[in-house]
C-alpha positions as CSV (number, residue, x, y, z in Angstrom):
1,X,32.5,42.2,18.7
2,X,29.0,43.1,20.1
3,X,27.5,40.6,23.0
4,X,24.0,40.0,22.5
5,X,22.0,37.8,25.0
6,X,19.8,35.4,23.1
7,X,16.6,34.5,24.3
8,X,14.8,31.3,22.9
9,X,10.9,30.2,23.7
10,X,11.9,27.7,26.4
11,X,14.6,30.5,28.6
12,X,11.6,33.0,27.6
13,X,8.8,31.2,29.8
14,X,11.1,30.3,31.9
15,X,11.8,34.2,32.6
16,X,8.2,35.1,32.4
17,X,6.9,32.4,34.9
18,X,10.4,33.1,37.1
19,X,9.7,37.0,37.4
20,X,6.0,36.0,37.5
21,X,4.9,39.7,38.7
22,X,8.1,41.5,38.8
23,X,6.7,45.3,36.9
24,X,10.3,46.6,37.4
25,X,13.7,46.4,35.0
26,X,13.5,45.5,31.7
27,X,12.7,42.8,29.2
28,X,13.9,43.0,25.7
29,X,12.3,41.7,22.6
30,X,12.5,38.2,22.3
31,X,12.0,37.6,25.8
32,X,8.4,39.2,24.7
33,X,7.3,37.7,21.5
34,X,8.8,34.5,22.7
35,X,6.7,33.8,25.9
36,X,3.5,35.3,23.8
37,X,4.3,32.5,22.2
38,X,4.8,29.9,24.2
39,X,1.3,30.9,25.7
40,X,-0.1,30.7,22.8
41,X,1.4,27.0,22.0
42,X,0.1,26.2,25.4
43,X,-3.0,27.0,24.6
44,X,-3.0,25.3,21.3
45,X,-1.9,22.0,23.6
46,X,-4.9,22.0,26.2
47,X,-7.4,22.6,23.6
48,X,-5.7,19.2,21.7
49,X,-5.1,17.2,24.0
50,X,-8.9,18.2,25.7
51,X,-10.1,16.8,22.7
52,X,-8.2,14.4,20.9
53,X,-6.8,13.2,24.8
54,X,-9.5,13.6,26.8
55,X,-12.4,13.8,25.0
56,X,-13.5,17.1,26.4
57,X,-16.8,18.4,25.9
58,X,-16.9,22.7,25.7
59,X,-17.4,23.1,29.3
60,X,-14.3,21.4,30.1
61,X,-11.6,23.5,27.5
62,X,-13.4,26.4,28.5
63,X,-12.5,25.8,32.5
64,X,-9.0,24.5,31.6
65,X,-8.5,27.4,29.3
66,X,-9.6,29.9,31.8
67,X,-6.9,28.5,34.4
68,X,-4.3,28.6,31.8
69,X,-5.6,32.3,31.1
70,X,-5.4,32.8,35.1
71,X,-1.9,31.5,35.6
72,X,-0.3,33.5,32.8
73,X,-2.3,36.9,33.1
74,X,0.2,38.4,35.9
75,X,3.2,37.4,33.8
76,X,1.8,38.2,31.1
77,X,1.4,42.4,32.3
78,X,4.5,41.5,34.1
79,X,6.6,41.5,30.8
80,X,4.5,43.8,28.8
81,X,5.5,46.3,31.6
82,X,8.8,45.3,31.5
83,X,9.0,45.6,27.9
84,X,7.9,49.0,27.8
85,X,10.3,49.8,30.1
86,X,13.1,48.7,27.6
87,X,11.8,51.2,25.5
88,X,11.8,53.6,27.9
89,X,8.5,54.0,28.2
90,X,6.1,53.8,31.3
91,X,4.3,50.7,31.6
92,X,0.9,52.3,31.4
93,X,1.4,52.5,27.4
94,X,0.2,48.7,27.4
95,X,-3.3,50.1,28.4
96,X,-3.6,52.8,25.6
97,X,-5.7,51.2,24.0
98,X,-7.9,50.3,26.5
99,X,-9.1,54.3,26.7
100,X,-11.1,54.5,23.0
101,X,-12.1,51.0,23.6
102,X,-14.3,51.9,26.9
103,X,-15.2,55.4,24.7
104,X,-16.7,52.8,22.2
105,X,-18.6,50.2,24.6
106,X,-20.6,52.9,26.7
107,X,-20.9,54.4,22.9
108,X,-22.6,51.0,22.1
109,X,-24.6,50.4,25.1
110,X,-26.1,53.9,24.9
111,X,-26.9,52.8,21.5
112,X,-28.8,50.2,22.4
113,X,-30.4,51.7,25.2
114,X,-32.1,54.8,23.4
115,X,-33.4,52.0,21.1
116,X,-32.5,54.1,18.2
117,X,-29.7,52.5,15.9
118,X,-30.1,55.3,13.0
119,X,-28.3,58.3,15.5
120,X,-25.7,59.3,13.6
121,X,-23.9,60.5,16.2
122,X,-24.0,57.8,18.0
123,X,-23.1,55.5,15.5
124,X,-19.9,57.6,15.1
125,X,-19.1,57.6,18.2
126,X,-18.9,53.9,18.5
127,X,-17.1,53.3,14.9
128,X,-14.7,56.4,16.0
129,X,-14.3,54.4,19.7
130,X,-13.8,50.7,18.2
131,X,-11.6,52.8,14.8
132,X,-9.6,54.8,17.8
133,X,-9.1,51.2,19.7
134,X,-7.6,49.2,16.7
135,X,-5.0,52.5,16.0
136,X,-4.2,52.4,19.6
137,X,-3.4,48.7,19.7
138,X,-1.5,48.5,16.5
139,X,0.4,51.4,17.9
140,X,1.3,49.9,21.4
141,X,2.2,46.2,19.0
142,X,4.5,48.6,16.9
143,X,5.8,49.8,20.0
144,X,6.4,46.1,21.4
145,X,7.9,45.1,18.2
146,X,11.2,47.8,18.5
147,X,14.2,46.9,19.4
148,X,15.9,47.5,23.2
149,X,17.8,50.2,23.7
150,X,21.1,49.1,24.2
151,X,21.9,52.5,26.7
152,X,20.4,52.3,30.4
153,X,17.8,54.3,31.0
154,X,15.6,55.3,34.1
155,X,14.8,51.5,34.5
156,X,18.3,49.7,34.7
157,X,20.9,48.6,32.1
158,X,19.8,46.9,28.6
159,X,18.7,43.4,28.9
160,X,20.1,42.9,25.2
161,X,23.1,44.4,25.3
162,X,26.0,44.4,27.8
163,X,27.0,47.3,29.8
164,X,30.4,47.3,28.4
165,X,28.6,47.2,24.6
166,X,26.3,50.2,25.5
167,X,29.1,52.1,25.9
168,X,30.1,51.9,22.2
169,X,27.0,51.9,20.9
């Protein structure tokens, strides 16, 4: 009988807020999806309750949004890194598509610049920029959808799986 440790949305924040901006170890797949969640739902919450509660003009839900956005951005890299890690995989992949995406802004700004929106070069250079972006990102979601490897690797023993279970796996 295999042990699997089960993660749920509540232990998941609680581990994302606890190892607020701990880049080191591993965090498996649920742990991941479910505090992206629970951001989300957060989210969701202060925008309702701004509203309906409050009566909150845009001003205000943008503020309160922005501290929600400040409090869970650490944590947020935090187990992204961590994730990657689980994967075996450096924590810099969360930034791949980051890369094409600059490529495609300075592609856009010089487009705007020179004034002259009919450069076909330019113009590729941005689609290919914002085309090379969305590849990059759906690669690094793929990548954050996999499952843990149950073996250790370079950054510690599986957070999924037991030690004793990644023998016989």
């Amino acid at each position: 009988m295999s042990y699997v440790r089960r993660v749920g949305l509540l232990k998941a924040a609680g581990l994302g807020f606890r190892n607020y901006a701990d880049f080191s170890g591993r965090a498996q797949r649920a742990e991941y999806w479910w505090f992206q969640l629970f951001v989300i739902l957060v989210s969701v919450a202060i925008s309702l309750v701004g509203q309906i509660g409050f009566g909150w003009e845009e001003g205000e839900l943008i503020r309160s949004q922005a501290i929600w956005n400040l409090a869970t951005v650490i944590p947020t890299l935090a187990l992204g890194w961590r994730r990657m890690h689980d994967l075996g995989k450096s924590g810099w992949w969360n930034f791949f598509p980051v890369a094409p995406l600059i490529w495609a802004v300075v592609a856009a700004i010089i487009l705007s610049e020179l004034g002259d929106n009919e450069n076909p070069v330019a113009v590729a250079a941005a689609v290919m920029g914002f085309a090379t972006t969305l590849a990059a990102a759906i690669y690094v979601i793929v990548l954050l959808a996999r499952d843990s490897d149950p073996r250790p690797n370079r950054y510690g023993p599986s957070p999924k799986y037991s030690e004793a279970d990644a023998i016989f796996q």
